[in-house]
FIVEXBA-44762 format. One record per atom (N, C-alpha, C): residue number from 1; residue in one letter; x negated, y, z negated. Coordinates in pm, 1 decimal. Each point is the difference from the previous one (the first is absolute). Layout:
<nodes>
NODE  NUM  A  X  Y  Z
...
</nodes>
This chain:
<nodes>
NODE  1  X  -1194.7  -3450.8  4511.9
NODE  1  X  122.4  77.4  15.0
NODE  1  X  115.6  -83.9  -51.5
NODE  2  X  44.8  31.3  -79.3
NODE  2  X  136.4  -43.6  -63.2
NODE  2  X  146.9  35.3  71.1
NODE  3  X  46.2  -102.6  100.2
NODE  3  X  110.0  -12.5  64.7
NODE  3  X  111.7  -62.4  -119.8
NODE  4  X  126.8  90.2  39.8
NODE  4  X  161.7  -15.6  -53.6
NODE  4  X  34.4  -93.5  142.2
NODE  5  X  13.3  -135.6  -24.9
NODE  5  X  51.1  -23.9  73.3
NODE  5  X  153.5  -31.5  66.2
NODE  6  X  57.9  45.1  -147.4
NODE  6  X  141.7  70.9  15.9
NODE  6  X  9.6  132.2  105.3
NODE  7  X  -73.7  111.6  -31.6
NODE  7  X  34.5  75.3  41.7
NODE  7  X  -65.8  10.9  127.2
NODE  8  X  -120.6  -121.1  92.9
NODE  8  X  -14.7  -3.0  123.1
NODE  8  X  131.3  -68.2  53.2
NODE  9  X  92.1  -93.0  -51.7
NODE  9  X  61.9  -61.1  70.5
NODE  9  X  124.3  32.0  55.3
NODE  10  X  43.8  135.7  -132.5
NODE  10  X  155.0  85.5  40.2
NODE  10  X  -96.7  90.2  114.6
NODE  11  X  -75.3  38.9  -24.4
NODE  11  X  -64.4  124.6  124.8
NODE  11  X  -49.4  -82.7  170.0
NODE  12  X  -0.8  -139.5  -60.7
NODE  12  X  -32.0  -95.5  139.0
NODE  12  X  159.9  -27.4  60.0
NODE  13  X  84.7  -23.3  -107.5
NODE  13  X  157.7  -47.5  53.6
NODE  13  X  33.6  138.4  73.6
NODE  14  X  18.3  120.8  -76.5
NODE  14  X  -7.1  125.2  59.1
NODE  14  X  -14.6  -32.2  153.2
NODE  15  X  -138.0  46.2  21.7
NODE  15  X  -62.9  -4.8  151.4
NODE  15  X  79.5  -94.3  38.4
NODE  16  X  11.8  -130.2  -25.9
NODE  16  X  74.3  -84.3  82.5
NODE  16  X  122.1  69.7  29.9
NODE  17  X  79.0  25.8  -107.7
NODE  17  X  142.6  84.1  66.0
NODE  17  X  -20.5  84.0  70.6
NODE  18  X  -75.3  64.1  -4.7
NODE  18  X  -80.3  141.9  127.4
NODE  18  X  6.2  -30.3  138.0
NODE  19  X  -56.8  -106.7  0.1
NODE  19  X  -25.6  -53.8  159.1
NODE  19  X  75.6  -91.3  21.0
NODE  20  X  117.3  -52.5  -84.2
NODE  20  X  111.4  -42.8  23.4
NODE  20  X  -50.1  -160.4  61.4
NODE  21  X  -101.7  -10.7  -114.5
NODE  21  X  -27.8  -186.0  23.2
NODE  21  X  147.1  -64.1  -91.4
NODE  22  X  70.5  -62.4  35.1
NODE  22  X  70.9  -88.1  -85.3
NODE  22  X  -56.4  -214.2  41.1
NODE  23  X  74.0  -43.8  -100.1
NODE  23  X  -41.0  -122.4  20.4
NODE  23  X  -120.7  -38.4  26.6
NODE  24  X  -82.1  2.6  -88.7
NODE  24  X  -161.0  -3.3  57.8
NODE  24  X  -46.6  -65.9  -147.5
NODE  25  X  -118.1  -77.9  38.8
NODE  25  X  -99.1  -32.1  -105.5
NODE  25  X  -137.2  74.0  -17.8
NODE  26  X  -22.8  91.5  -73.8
NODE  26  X  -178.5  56.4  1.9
NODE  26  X  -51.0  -27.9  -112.8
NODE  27  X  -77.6  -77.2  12.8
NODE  27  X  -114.3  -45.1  -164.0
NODE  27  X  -96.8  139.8  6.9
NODE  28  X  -27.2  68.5  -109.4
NODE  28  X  -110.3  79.6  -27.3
NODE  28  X  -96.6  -20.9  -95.1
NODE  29  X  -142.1  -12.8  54.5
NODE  29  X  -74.8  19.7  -73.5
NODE  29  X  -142.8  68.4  -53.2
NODE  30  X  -24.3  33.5  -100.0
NODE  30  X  -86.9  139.2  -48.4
NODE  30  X  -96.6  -89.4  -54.7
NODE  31  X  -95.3  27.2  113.3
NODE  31  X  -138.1  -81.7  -85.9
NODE  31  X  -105.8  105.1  54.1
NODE  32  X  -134.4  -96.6  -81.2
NODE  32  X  -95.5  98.5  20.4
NODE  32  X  -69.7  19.5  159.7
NODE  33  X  -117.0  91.7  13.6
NODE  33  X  -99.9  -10.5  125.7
NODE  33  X  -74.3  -107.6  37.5
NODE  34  X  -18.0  -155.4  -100.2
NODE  34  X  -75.3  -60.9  18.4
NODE  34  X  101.6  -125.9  85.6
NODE  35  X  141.2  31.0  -55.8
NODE  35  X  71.9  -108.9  38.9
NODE  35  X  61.2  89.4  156.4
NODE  36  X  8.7  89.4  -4.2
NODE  36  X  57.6  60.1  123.4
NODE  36  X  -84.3  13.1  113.2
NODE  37  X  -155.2  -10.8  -42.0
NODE  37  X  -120.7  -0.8  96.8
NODE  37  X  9.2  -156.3  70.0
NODE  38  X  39.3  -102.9  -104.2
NODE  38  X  -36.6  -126.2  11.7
NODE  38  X  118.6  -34.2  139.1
NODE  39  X  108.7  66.8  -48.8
NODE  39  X  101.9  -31.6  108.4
NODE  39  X  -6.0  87.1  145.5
NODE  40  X  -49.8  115.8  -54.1
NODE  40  X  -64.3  70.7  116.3
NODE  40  X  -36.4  -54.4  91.4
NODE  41  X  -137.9  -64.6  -20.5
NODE  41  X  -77.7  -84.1  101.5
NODE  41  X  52.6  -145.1  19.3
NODE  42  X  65.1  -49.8  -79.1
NODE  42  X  63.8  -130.4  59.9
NODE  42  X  106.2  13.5  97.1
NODE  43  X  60.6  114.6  -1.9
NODE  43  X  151.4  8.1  95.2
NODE  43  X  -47.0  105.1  135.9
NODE  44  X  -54.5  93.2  -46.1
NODE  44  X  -36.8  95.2  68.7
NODE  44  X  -181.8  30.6  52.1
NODE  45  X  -91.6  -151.7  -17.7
NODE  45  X  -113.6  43.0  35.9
NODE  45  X  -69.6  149.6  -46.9
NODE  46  X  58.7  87.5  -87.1
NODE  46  X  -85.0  84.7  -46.3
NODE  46  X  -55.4  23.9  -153.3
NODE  47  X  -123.0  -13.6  -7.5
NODE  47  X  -41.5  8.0  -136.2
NODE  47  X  7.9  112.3  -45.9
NODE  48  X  34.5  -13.0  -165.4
NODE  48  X  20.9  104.0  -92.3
NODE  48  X  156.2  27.6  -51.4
NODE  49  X  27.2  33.2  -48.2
NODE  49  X  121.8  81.4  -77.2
NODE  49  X  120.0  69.5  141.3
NODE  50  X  74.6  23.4  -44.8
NODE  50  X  94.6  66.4  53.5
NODE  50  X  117.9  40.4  -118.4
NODE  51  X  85.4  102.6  27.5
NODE  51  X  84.6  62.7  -47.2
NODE  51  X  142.8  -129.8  6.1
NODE  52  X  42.5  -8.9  72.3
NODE  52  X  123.1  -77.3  31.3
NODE  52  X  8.1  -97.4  154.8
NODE  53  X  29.0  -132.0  -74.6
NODE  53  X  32.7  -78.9  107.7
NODE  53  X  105.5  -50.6  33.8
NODE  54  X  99.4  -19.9  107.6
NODE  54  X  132.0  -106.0  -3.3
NODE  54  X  9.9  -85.7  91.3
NODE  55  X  71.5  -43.5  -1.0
NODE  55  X  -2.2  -158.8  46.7
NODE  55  X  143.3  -60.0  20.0
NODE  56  X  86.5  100.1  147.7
NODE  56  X  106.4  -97.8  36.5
NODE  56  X  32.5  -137.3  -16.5
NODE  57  X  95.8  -69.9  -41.2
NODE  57  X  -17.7  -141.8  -4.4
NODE  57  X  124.0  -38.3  16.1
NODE  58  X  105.8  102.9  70.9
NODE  58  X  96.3  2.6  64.4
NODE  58  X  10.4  -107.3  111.2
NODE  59  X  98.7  -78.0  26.3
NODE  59  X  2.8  -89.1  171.6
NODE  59  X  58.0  123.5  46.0
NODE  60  X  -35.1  27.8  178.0
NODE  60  X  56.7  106.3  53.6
NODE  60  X  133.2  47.9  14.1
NODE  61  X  108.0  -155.7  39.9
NODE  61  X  108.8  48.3  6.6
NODE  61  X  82.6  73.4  -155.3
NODE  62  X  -82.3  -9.3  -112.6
NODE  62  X  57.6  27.0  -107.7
NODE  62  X  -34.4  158.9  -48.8
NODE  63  X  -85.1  46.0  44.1
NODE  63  X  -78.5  105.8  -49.5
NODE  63  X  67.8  150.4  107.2
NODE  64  X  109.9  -35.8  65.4
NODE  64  X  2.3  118.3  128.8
NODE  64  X  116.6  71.5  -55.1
NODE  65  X  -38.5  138.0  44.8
NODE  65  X  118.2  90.3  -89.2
NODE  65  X  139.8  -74.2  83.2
NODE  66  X  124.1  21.3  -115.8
NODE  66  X  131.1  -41.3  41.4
NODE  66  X  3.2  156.2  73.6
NODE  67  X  168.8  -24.4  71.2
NODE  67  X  49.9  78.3  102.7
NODE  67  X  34.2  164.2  -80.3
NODE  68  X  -22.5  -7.4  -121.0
NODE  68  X  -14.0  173.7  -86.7
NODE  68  X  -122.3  49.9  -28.7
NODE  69  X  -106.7  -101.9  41.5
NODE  69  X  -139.6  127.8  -28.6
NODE  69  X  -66.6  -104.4  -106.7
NODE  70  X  94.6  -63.3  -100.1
NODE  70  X  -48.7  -72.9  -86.0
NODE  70  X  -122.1  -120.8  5.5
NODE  71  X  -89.1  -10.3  -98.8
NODE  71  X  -79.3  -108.0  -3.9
NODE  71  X  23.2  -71.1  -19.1
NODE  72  X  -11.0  -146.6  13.9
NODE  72  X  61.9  -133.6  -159.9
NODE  72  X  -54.6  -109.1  74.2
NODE  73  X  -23.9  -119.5  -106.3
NODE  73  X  -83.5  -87.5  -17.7
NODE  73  X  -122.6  3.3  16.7
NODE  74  X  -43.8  97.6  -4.6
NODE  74  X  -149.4  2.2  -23.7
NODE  74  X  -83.8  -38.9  -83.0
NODE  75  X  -67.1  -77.4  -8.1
NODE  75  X  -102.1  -84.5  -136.0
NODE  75  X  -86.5  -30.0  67.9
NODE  76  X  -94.8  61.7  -124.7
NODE  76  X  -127.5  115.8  10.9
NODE  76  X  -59.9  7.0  -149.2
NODE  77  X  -155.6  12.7  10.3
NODE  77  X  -92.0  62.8  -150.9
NODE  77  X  -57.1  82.3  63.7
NODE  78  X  4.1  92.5  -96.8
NODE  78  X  -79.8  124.0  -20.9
NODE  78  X  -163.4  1.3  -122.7
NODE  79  X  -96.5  0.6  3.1
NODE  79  X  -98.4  -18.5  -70.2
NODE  79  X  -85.6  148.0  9.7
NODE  80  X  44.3  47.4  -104.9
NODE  80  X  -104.4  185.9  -61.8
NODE  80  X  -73.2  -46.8  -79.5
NODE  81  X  -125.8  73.6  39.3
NODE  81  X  -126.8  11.5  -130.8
NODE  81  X  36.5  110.5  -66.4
NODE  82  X  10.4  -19.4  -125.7
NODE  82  X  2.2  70.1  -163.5
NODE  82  X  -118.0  70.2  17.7
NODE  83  X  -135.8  -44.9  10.2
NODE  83  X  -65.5  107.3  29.1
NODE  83  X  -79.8  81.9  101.6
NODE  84  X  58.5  -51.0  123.1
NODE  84  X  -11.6  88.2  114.4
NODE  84  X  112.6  135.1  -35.9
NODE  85  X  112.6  -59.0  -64.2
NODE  85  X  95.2  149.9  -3.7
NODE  85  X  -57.0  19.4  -115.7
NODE  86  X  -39.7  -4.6  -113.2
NODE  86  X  -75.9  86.8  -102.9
NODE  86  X  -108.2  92.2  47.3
NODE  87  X  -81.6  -58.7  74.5
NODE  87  X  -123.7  99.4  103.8
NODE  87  X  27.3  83.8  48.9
NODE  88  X  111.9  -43.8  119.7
NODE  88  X  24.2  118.6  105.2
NODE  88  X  149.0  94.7  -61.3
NODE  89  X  14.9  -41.1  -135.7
NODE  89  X  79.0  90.5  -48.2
NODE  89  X  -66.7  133.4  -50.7
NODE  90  X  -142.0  -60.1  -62.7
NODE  90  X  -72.9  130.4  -32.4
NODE  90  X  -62.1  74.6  129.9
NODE  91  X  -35.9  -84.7  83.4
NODE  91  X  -20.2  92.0  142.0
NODE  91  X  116.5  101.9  28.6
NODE  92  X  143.9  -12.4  -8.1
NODE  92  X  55.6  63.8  41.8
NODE  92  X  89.5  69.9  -108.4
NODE  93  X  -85.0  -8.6  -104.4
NODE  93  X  118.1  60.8  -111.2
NODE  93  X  126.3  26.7  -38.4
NODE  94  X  48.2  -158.0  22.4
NODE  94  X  87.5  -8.5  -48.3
NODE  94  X  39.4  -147.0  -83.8
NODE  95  X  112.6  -53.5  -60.6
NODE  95  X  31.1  -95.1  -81.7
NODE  95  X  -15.8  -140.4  5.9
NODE  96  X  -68.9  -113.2  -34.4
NODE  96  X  -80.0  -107.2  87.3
NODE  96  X  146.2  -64.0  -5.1
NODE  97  X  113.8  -4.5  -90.7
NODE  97  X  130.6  -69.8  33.1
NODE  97  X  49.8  23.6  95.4
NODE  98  X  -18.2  161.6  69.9
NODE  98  X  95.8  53.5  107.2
NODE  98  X  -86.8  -72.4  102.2
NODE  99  X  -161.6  -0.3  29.0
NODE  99  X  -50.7  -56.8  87.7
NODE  99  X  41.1  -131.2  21.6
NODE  100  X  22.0  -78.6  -104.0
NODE  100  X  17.1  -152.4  4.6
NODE  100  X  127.9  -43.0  69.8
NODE  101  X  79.3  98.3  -39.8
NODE  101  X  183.4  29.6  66.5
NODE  101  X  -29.3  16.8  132.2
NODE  102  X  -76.0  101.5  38.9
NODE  102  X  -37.1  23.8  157.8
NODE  102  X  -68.8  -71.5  68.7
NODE  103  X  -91.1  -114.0  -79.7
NODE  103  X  -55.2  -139.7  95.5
NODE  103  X  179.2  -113.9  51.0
NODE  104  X  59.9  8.7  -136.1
NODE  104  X  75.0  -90.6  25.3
NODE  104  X  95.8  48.0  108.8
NODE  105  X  30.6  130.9  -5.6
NODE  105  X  107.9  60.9  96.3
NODE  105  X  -49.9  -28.8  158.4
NODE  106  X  -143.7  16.4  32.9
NODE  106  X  -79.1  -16.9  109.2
NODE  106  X  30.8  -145.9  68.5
NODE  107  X  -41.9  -135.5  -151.8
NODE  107  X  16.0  -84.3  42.2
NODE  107  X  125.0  -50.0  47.9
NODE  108  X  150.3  40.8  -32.6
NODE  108  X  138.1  -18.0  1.4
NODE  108  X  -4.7  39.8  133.2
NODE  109  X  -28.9  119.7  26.2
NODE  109  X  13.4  42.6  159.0
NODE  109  X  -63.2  -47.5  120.2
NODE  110  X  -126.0  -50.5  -55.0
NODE  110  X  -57.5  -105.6  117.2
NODE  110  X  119.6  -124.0  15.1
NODE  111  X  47.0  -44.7  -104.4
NODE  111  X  52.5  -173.2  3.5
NODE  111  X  129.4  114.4  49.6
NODE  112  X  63.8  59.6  -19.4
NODE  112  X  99.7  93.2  134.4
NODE  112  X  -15.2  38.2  147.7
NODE  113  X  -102.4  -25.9  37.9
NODE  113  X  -62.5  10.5  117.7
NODE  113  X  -84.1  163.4  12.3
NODE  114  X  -17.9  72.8  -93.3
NODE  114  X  -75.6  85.3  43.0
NODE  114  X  -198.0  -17.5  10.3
NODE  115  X  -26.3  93.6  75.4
NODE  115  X  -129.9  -52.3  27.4
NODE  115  X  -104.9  110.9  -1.6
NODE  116  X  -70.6  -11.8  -40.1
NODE  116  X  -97.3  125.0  27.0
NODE  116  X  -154.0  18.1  33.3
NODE  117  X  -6.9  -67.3  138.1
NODE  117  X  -134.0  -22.7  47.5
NODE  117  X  -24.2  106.9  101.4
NODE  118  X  94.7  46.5  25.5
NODE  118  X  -30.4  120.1  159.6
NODE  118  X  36.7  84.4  -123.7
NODE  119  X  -72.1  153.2  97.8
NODE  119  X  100.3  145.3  -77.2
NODE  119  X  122.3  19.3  -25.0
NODE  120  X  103.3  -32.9  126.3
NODE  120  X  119.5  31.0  -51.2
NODE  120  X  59.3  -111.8  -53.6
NODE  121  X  -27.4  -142.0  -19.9
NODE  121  X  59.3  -95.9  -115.0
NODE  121  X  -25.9  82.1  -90.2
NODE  122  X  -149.9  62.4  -46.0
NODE  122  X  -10.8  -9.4  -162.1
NODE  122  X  74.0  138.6  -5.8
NODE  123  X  27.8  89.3  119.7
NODE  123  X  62.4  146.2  -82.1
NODE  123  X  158.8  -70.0  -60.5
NODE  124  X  57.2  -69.1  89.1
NODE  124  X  135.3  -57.3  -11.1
NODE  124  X  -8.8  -50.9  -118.3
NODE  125  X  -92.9  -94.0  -40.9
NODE  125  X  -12.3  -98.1  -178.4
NODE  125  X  -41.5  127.2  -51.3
NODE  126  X  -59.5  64.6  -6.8
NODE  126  X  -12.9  136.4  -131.0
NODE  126  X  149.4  70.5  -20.9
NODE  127  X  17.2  -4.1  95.5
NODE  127  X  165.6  95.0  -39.9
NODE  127  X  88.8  -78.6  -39.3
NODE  128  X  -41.7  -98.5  33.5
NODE  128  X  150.0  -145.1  -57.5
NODE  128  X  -64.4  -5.0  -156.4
NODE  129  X  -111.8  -56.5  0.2
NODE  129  X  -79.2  29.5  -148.2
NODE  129  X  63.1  104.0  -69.7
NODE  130  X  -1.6  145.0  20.1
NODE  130  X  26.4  122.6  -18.4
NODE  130  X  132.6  -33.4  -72.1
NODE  131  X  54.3  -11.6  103.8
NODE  131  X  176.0  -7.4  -65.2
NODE  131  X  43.0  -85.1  -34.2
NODE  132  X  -35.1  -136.3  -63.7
NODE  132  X  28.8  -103.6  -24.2
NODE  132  X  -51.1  63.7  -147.0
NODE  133  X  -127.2  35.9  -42.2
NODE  133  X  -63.4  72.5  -115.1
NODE  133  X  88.5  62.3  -95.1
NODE  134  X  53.1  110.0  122.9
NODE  134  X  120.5  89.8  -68.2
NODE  134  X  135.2  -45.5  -37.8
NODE  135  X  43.3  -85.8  80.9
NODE  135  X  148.3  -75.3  -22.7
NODE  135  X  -46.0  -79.1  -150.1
NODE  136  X  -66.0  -32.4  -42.4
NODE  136  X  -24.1  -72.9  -123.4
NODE  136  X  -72.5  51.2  -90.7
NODE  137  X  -10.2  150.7  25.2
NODE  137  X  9.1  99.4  -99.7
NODE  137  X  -155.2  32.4  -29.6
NODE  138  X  -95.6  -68.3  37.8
NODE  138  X  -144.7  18.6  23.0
NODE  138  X  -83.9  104.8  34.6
NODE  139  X  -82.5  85.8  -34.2
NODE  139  X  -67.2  65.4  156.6
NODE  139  X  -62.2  -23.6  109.9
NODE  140  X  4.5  37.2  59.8
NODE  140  X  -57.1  -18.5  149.2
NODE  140  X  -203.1  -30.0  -41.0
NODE  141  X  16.8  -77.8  71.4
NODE  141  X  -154.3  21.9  -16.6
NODE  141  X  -124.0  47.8  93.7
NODE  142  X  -92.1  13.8  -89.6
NODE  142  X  -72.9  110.5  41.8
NODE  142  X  -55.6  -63.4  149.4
NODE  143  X  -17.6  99.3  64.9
NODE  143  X  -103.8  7.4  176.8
NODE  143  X  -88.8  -119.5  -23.4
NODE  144  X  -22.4  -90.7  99.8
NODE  144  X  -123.7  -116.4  3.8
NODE  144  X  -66.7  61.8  83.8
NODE  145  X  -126.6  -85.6  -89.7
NODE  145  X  -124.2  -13.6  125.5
NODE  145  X  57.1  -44.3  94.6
NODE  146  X  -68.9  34.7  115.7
NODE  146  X  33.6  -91.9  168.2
NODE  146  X  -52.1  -122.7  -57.6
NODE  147  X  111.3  -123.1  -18.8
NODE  147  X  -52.5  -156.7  43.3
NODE  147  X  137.8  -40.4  -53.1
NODE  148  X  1.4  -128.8  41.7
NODE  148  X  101.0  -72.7  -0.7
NODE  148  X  -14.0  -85.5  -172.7
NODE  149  X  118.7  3.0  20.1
NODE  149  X  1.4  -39.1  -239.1
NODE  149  X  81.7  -103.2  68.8
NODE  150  X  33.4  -79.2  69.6
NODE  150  X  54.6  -110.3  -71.9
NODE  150  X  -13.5  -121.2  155.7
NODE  151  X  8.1  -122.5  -36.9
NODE  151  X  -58.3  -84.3  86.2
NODE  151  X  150.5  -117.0  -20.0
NODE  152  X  23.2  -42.8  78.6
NODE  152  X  118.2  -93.0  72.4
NODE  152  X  -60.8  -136.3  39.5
NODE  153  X  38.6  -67.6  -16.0
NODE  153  X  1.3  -135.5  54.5
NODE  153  X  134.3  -44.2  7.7
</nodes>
């Protein structure tokens, strides 16, 4: 899959203005299933591939919204497989760039504190997903399988 990585990074700054991260550091990176499996099981004990991983690396007192809602100092990587979103783009028919946009948007919102391990975390992260999608001019993306797409450390 052939990533613009121009045009992930205005659609990643985007989302950031969305959720109103300012002052923050996020490294992103788009590698394959073999390197995202590898980190899989080193950080997270589970073998195989995954869609998107992140990785707060925030100190606490720096990472807490200021007194308007706002995020800032948050520094943080985000790591998407290129071809986990090429796959499950054809599963769900739609664009493996828009999928790749929607790993990274997932991962931004975990290192924001959203979470989605119970039902109503993940209904709350789908609709933040949802409209974070739309504010940056995207579509919404399509219905998931029941399981959790993205893993935190």
């Amino acid at each position: 899959m052939a990533v613009c990585s121009k045009t992930l990074k205005r659609l990643f700054m985007a989302a950031m203005n969305a959720v109103e991260m300012t002052d923050s550091d996020i490294s992103l990176a788009i590698v394959n299933d073999k390197a995202i499996a590898d980190l899989h099981e080193t950080w997270l004990g589970i073998p195989g591939p995954t869609d998107v991983l992140s990785f707060n690396l925030s100190s606490p007192e720096y990472a807490q919204p200021s007194h308007h809602g706002k995020r800032h100092g948050i520094h943080g990587e985000i790591i998407a497989s290129a071809e986990t979103a090429s796959r499950e783009a054809r599963v769900y028919s739609w664009s493996p760039e828009h999928e790749l946009s929607y790993y990274l948007i997932h991962g931004l919102l975990h290192l924001v504190g959203y979470d989605d391990q119970t039902p109503s975390e993940r209904i709350s992260m789908r609709r933040k997903e949802r409209s974070v999608m739309k504010a940056i001019g995207l579509p919404a993306p399509p219905r998931r399988r029941p399981k959790t797409t993205c893993h935190q450390r």
